[in-house]
C-alpha positions as CSV (number, residue, x, y, z in Angstrom):
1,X,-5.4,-8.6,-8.5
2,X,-5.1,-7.9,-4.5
3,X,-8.4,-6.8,-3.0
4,X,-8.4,-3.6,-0.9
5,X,-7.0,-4.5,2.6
6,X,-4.7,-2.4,4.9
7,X,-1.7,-1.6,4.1
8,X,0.2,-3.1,6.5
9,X,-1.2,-6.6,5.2
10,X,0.1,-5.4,1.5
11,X,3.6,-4.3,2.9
12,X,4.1,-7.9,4.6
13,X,2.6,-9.7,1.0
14,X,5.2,-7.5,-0.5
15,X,7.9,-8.3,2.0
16,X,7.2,-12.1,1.6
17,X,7.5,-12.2,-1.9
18,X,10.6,-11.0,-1.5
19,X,11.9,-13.4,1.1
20,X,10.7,-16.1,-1.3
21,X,12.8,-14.3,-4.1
22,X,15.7,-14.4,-2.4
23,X,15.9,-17.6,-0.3
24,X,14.1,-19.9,-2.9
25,X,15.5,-20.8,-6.4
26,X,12.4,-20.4,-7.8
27,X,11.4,-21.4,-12.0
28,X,10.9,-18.7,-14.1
29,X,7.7,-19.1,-14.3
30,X,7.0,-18.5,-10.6
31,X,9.4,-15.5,-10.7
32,X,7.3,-14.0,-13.3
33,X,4.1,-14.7,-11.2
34,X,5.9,-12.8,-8.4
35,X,7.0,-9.8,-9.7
36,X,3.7,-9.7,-11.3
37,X,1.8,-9.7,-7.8
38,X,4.9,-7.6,-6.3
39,X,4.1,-5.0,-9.0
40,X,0.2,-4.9,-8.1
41,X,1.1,-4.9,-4.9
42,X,3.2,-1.8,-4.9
43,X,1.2,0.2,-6.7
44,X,-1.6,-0.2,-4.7
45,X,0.9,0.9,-1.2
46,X,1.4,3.6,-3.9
47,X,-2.2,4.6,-3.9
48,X,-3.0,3.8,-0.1
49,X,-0.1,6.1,0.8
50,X,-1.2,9.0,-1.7
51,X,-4.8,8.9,-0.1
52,X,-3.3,9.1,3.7
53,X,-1.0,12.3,2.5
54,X,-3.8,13.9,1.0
55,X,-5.9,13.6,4.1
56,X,-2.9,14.5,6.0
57,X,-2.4,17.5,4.2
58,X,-6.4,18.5,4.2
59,X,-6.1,18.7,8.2
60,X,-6.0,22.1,9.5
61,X,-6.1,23.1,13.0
62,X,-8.6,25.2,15.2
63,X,-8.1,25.8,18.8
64,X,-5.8,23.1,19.6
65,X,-7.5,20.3,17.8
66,X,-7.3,19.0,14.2
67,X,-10.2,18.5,11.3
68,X,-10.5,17.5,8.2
69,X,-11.6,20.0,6.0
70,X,-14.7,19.4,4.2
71,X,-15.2,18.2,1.0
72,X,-12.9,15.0,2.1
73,X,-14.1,11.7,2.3
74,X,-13.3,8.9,5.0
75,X,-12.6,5.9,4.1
């Protein structure tokens, strides 16, 4: 399973296994192995995305400047 890294290192993982889909004729086996690791893949850009909207959506804004409400966690 991919270890936690940003996501725009998961997006170009994702985006490479799909260059490799389509411009290779790979075996079945390895088109299994892909859409296996394409499928962990997105769902963890699925999860990395939902954590950045709900800090997004925790900002609030006092005099001109934006914080996090508490009770949210960095990562």
């Amino acid at each position: 399973m991919p270890s936690k890294t940003a996501f725009e290192d998961n997006l170009k993982k994702l985006q490479e296994i799909i260059e490799h889909l389509e411009s290779d004729e790979p075996s079945l086996e390895k088109v299994i192995g892909y859409y296996e690791e394409g499928m962990e893949l997105l769902s963890l850009c699925r999860t990395q995305l939902t954590e950045v909207e709900n800090r997004i959506a925790t900002l609030k804004e006092e005099n001109d400047n934006f914080h996090e409400k508490p009770g949210i966690e960095s990562p």
